[in-house]
VMD Tcl script that builds the backbone (N, CA, C; Angstrom):
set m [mol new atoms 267]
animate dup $m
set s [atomselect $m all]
$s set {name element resname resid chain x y z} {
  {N N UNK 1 A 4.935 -6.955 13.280}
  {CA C UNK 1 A 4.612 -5.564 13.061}
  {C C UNK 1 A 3.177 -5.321 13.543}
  {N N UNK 2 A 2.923 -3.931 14.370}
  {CA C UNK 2 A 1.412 -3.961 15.163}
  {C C UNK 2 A 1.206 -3.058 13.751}
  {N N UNK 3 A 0.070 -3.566 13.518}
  {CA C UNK 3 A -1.262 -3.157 12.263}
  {C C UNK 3 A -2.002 -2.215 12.827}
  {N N UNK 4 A -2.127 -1.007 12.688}
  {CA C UNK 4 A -3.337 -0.312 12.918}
  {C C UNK 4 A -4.661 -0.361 11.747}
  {N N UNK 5 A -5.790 -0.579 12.667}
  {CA C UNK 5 A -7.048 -0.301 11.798}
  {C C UNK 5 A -7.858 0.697 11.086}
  {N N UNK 6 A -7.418 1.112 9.956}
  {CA C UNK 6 A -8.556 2.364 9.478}
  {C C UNK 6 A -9.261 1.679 8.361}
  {N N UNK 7 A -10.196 2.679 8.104}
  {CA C UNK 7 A -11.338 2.564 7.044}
  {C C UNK 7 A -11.024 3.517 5.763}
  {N N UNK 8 A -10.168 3.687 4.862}
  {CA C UNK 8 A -10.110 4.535 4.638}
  {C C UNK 8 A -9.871 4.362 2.995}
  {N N UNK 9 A -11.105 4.430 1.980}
  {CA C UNK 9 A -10.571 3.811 0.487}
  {C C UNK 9 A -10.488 1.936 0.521}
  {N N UNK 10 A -9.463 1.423 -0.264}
  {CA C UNK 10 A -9.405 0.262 -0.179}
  {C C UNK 10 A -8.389 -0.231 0.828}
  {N N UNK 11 A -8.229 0.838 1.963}
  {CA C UNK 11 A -7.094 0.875 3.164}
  {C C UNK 11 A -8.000 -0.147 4.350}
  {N N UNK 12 A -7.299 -1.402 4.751}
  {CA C UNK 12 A -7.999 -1.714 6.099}
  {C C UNK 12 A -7.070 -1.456 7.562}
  {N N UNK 13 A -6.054 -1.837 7.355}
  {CA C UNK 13 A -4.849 -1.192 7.984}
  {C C UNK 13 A -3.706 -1.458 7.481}
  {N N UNK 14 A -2.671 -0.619 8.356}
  {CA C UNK 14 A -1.726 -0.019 8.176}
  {C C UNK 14 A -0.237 -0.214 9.010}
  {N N UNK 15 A 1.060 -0.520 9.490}
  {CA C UNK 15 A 1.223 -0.644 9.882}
  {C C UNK 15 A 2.833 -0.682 9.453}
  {N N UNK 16 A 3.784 -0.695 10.184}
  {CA C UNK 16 A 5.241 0.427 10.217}
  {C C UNK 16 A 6.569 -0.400 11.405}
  {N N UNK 17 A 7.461 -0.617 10.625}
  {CA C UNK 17 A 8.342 -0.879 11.430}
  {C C UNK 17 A 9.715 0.135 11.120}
  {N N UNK 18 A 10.092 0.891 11.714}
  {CA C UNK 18 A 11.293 2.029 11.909}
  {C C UNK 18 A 12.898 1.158 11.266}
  {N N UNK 19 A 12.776 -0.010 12.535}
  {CA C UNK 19 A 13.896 -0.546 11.999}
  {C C UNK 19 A 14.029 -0.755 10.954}
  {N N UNK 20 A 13.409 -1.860 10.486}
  {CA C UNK 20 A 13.609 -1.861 9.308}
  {C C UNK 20 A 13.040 -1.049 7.799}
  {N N UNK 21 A 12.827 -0.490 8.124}
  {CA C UNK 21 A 12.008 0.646 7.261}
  {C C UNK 21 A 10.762 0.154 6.457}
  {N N UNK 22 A 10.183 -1.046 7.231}
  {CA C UNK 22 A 9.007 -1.206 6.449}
  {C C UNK 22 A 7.395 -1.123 7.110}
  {N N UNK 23 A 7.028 -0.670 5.496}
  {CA C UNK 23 A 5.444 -0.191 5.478}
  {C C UNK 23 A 4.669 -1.081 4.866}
  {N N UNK 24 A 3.220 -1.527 5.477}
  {CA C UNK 24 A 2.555 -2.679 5.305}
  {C C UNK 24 A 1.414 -2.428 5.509}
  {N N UNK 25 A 0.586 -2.667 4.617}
  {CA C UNK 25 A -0.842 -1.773 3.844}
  {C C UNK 25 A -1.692 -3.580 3.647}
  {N N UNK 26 A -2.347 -3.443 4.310}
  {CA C UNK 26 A -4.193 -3.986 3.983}
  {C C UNK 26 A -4.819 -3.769 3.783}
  {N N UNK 27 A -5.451 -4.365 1.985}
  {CA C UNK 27 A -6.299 -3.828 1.242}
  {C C UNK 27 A -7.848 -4.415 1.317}
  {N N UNK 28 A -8.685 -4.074 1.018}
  {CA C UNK 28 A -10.149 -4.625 1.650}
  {C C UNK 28 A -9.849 -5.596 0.784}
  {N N UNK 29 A -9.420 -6.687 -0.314}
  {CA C UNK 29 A -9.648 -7.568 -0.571}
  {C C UNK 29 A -8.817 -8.523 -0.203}
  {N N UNK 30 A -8.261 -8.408 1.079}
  {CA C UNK 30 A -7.453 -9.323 2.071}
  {C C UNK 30 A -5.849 -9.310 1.702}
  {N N UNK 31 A -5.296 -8.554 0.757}
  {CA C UNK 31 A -3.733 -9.175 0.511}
  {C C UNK 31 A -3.686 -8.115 1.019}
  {N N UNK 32 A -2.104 -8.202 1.178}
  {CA C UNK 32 A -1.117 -7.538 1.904}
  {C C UNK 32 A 0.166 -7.338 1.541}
  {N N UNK 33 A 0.402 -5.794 1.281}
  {CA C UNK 33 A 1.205 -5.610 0.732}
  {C C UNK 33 A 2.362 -4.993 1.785}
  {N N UNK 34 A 3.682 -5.227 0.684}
  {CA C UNK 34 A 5.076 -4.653 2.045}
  {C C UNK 34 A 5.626 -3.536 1.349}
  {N N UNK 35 A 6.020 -2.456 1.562}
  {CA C UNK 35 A 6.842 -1.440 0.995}
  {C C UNK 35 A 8.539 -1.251 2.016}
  {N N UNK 36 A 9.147 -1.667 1.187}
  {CA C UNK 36 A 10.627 -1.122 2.016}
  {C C UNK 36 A 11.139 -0.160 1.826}
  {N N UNK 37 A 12.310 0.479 2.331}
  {CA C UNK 37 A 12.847 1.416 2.251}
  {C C UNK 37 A 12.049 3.128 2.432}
  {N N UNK 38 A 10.860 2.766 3.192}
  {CA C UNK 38 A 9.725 4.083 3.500}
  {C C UNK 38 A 10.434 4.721 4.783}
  {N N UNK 39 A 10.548 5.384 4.254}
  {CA C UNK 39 A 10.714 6.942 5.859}
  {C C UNK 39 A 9.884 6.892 7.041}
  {N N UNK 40 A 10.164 7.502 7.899}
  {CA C UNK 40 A 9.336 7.452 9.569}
  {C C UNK 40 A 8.442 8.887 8.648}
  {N N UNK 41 A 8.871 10.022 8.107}
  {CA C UNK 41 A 7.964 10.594 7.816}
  {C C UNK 41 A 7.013 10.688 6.567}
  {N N UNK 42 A 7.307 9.509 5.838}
  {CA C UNK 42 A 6.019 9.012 5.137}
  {C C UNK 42 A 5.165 8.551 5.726}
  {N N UNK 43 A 5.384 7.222 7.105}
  {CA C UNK 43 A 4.561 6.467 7.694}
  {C C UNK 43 A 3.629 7.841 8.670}
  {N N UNK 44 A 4.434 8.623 8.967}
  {CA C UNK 44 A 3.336 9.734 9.931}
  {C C UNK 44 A 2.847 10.228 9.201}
  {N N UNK 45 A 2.765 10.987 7.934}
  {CA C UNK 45 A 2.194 11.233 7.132}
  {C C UNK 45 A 0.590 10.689 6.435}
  {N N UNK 46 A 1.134 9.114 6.675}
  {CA C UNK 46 A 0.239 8.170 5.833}
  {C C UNK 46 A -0.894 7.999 7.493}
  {N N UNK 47 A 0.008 7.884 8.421}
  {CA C UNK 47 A -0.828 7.068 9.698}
  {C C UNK 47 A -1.527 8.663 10.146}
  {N N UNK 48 A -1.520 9.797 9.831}
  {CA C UNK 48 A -2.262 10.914 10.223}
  {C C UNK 48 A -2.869 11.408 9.451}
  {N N UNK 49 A -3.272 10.835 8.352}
  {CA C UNK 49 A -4.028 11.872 7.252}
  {C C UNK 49 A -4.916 11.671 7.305}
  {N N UNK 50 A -5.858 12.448 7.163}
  {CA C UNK 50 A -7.023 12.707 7.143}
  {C C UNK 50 A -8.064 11.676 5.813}
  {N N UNK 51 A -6.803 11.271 4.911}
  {CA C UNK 51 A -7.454 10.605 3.614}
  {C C UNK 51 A -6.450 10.244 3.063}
  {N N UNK 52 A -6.430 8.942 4.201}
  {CA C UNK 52 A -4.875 8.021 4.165}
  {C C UNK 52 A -4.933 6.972 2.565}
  {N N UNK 53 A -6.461 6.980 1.969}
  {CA C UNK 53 A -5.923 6.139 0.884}
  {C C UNK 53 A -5.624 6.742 -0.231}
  {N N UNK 54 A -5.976 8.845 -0.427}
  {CA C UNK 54 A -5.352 9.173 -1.233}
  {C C UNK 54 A -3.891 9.585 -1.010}
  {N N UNK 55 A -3.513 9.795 0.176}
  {CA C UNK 55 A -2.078 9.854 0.210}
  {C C UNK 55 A -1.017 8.554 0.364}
  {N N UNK 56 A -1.694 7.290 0.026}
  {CA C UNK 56 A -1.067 6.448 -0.246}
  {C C UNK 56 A -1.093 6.295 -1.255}
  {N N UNK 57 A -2.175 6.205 -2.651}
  {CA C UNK 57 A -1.910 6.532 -4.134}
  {C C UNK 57 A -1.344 7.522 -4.625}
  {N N UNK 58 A -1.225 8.794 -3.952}
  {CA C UNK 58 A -0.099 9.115 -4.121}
  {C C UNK 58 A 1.182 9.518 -4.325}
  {N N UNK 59 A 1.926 8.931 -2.962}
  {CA C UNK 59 A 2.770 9.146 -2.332}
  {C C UNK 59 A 3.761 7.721 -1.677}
  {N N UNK 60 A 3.009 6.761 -2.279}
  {CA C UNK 60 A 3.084 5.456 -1.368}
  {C C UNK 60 A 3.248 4.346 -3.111}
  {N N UNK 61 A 2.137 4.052 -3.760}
  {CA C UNK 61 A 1.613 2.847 -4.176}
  {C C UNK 61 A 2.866 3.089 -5.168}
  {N N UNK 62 A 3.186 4.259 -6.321}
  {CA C UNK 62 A 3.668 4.227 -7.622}
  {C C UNK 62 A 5.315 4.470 -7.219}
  {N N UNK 63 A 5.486 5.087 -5.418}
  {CA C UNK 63 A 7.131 5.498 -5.754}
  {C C UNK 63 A 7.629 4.315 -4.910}
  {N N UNK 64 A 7.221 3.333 -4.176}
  {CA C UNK 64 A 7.816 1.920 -3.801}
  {C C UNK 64 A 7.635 0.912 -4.307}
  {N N UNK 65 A 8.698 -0.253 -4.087}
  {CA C UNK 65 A 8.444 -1.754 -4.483}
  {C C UNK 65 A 7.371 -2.079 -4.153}
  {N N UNK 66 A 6.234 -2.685 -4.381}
  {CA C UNK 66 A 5.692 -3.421 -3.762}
  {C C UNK 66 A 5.700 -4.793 -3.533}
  {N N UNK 67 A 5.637 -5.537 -2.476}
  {CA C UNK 67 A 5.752 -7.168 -2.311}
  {C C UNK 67 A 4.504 -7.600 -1.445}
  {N N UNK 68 A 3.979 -8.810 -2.102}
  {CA C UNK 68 A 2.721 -9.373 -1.476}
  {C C UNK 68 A 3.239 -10.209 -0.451}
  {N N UNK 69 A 2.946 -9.911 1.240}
  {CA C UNK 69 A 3.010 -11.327 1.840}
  {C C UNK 69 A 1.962 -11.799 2.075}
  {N N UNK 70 A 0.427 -11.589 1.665}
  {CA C UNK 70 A -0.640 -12.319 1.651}
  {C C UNK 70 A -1.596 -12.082 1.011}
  {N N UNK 71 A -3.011 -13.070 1.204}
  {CA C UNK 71 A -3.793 -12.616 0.466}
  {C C UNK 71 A -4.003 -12.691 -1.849}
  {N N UNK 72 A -5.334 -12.576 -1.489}
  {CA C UNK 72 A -4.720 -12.965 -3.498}
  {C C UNK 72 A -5.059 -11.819 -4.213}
  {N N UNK 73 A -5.108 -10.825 -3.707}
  {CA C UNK 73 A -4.869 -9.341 -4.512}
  {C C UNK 73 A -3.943 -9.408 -5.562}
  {N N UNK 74 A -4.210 -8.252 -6.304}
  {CA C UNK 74 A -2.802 -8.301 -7.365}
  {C C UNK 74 A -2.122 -7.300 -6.369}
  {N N UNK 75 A -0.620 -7.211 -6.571}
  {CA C UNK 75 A 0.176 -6.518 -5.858}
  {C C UNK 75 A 0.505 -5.360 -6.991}
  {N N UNK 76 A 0.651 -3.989 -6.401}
  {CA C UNK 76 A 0.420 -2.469 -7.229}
  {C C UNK 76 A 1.652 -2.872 -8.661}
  {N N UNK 77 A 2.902 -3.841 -8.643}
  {CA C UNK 77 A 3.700 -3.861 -9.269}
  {C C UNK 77 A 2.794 -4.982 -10.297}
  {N N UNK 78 A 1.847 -5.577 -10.545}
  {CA C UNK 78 A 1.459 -6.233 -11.295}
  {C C UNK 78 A 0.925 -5.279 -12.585}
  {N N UNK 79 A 0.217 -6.021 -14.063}
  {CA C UNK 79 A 0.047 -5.327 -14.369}
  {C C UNK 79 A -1.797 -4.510 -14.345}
  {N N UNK 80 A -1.588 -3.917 -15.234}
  {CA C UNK 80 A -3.210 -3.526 -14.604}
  {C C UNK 80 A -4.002 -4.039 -15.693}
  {N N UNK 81 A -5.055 -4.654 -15.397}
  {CA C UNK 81 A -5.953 -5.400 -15.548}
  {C C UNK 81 A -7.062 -5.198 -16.885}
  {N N UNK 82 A -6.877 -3.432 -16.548}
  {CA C UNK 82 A -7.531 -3.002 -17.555}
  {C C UNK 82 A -7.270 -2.382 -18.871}
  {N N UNK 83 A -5.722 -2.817 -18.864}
  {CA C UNK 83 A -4.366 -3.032 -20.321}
  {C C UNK 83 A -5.496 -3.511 -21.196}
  {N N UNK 84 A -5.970 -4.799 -20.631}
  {CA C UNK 84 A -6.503 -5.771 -21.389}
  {C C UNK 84 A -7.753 -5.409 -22.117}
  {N N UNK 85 A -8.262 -4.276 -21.831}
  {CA C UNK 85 A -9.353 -3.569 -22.692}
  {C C UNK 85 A -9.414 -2.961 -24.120}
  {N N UNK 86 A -7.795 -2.507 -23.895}
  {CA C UNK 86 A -7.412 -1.791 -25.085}
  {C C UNK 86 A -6.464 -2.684 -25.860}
  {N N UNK 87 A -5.910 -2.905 -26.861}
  {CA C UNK 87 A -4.720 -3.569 -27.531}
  {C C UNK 87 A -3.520 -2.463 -27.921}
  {N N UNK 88 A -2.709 -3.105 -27.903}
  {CA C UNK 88 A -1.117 -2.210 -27.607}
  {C C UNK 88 A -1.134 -1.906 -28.975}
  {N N UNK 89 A -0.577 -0.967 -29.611}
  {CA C UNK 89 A -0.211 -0.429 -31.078}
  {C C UNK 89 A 0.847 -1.497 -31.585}
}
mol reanalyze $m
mol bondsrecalc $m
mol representation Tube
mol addrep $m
């Protein structure tokens, strides 16, 4: 899959395969995440915006799977980190 490069939030690039409907996001702390089942007009959406890392939070991060193929990020389906601040009732 060709990666395009932006700067954009914690976005480093970005990058889209039709066939198979997947979307693949690099986050500045090196992992890499896969989204399947994304539309050609989410990916134009995401690859033309003007402020591609808020229209990937969202429009992107909370309504797909996410799967890590690299990198040691937490992946968006993990939990969040800062649960751990508060204690559950």
């Amino acid at each position: 899959m060709e990666m395009k490069k932006i700067n954009s939030g914690k976005l480093r690039a970005i990058g889209y395969d039709s066939r198979s409907r997947q979307l693949q996001v690099q986050l500045d702390d090196g992992s890499t995440l896969q989204y399947g089942g994304v539309g050609a007009e989410v990916w134009q959406r995401l690859s033309n915006s003007g402020a591609a890392w808020s229209y990937y939070r969202d429009n992107i991060e909370d309504e797909f799977t996410a799967q890590r193929v690299s990198g040691s990020g937490r992946a968006a389906t993990s939990p969040d980190p800062l649960d751990d601040l508060w204690p559950k009732a």
